[in-house]
C-alpha positions in Angstrom: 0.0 0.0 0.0 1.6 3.5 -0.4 0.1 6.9 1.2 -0.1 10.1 0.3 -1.5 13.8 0.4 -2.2 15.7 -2.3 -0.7 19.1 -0.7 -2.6 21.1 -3.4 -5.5 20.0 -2.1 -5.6 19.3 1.3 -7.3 21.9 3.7 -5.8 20.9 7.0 -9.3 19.6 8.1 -7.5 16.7 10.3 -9.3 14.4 10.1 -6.4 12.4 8.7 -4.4 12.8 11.8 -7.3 12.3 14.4 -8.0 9.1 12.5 -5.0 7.3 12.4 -2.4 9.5 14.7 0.3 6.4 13.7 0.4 7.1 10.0 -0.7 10.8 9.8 0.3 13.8 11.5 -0.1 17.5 10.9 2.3 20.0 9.6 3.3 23.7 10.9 1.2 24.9 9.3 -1.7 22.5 10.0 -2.0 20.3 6.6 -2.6 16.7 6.8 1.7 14.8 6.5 1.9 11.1 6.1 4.8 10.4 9.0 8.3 9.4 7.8 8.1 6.0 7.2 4.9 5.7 7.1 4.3 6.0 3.4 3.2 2.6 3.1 0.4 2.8 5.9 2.6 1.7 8.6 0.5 -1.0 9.2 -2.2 1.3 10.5 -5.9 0.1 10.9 -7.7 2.8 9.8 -5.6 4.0 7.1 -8.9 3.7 4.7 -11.3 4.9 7.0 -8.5 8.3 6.8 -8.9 8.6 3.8 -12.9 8.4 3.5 -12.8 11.0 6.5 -11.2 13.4 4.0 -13.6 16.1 3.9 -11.5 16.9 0.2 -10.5 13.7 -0.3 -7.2 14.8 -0.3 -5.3 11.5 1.2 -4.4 8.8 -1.2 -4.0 5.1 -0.6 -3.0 2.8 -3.2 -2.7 -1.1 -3.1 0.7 -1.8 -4.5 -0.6 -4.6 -6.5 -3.7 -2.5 -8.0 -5.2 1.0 -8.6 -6.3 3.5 -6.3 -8.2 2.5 -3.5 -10.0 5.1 -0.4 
């Protein structure tokens, strides 16, 4: 799986980092960060359920083996 935010888009809602605290986090400047290391979901639960919370649907997860997935 690999994570991501799309910075362009993002509106620092935080719902990303209230969902799953061990794979997201939020920036100085409050925007949803995936954590370093992270990028591949950590392992995290609720990784999916992060991105549905989206309000801009801004976080991105994608099974390695396949196409997008939220």
């Amino acid at each position: 799986m690999r994570v991501s935010i799309d910075h362009g888009v993002c509106v620092g809602a935080g719902q990303c980092a209230l969902t799953a605290p061990d794979v997201f986090t939020q920036d100085d400047d409050g925007f949803g960060t995936v954590l370093p290391g992270r990028e591949d979901g950590g392992g995290g639960a609720l990784v999916r359920v992060a991105a549905r919370a989206c309000p801009v649907q801004a976080v991105s997860v994608r099974d390695t083996a396949d196409g997008p997935r939220a």
